[in-house]
C-alpha positions in Angstrom: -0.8 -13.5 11.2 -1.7 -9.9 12.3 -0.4 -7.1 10.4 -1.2 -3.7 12.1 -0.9 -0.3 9.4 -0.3 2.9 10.3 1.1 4.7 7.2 1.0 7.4 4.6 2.5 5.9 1.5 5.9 4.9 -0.1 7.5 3.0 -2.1 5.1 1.4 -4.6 7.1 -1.5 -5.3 7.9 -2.5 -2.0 4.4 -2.3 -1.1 3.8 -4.5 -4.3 6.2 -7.3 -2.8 4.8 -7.2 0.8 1.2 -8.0 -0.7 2.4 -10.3 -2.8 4.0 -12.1 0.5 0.9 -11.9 2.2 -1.5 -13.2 -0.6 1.0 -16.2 -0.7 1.3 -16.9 2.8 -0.6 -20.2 4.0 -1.9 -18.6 7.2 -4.7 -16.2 7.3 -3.4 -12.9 7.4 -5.7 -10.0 9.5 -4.5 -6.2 8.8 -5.8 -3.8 11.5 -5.5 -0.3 10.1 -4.7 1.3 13.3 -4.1 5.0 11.5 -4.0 6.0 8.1 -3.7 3.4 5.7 -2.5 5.8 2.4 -1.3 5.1 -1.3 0.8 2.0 -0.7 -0.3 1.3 2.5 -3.2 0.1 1.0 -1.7 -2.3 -1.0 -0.6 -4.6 2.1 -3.8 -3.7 3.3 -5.9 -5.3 0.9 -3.9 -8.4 0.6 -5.0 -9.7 3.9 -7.5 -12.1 4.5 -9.7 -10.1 7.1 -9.2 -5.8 7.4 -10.6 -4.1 10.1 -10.1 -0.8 10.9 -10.0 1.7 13.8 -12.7 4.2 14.8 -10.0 6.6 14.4 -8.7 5.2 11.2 -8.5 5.9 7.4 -8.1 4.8 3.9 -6.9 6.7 1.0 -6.8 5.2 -2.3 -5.6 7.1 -5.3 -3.4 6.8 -8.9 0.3 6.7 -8.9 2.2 9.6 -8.9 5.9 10.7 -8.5 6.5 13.5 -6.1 9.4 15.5 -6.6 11.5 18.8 -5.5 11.5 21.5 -7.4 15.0 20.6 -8.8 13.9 17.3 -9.4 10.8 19.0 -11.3 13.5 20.7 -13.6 15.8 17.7 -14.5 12.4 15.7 -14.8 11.0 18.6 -17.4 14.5 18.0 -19.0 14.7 14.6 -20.0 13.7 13.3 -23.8 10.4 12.0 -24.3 11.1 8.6 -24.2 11.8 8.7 -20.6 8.5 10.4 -19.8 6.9 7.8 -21.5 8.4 4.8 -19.6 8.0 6.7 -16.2 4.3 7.2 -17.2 3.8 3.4 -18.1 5.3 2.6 -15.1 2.8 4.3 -12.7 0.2 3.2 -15.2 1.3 -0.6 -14.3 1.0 0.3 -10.8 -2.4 1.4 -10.9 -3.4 -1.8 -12.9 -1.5 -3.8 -9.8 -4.1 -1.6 -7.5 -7.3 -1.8 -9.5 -6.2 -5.8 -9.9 -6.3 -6.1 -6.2 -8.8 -4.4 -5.7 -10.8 -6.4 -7.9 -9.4 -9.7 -6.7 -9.6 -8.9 -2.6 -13.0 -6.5 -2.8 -14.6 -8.0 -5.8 -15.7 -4.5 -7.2 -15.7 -4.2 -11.1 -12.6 -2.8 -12.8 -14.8 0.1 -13.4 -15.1 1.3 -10.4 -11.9 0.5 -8.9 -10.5 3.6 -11.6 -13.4 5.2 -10.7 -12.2 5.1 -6.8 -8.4 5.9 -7.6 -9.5 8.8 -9.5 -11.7 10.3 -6.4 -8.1 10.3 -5.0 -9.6 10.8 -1.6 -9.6 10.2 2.2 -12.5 7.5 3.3 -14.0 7.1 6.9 -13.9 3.8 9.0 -17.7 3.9 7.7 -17.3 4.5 4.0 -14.5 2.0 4.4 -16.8 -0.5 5.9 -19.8 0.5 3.1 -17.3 0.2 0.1 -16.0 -3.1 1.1 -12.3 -2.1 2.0 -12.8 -3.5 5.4 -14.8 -6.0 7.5 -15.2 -4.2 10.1 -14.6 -1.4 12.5 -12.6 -1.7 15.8 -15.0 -2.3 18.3 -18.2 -2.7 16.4 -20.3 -6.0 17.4 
């Protein structure tokens, strides 16, 4: 199965469930990053098998966050503290679901999968290649 990417983020959760898929499915699953391969994106990335990535390509890893409006921002600042707290845990268990796949698909330590979601930044084909995030890059030999 080939799985081309070519996304800036979303929704966390269905990012989750796509990987999960993947790292179920019998046959051997190859994502191309044929863009950018951002925040969630990179979820489904690293569930596949083999990840290569375009010349033109990218990978950005970083922690869960919520982005908001400013009128979102306001009823946010507005709600009791116990609702902060389980909003917060919940974007903490997403970053343990990316440092655990990371980790599983990279075999980095846990240590420096934090360390890479805190860079929060943007890597190259090549850094992506030298960190281990992909196999290779588009036509490379």
């Amino acid at each position: 199965m080939i799985c081309n990417v070519n996304c800036a983020g979303g929704d966390p959760d269905g990012a989750l469930a796509i990987a999960t898929a993947l790292l179920q499915h019998r046959f051997a699953v190859h994502c191309r990053i044929v863009g950018r391969c951002s925040s969630s994106a990179a979820l489904v990335a690293m569930a596949a098998d083999r990840r290569s990535i375009a010349a033109s390509g990218s990978v950005l890893l970083h922690r869960a966050m919520r982005l908001c409006t400013s009128e979102q921002w306001t009823n946010l600042k507005a709600l009791p503290q116990l609702a902060h707290e389980e909003m917060n845990d919940r974007l903490n268990d997403i970053d343990d679901a990316q440092v655990a796949l990371l980790v599983l698909r990279l075999g980095i330590s846990e240590d420096a999968a934090r360390s890479w979601l805190l860079e929060d930044r943007k890597l190259t084909p090549q850094e992506a290649l030298e960190r281990g995030f992909v196999h290779e890059i588009d036509g490379d030999s």
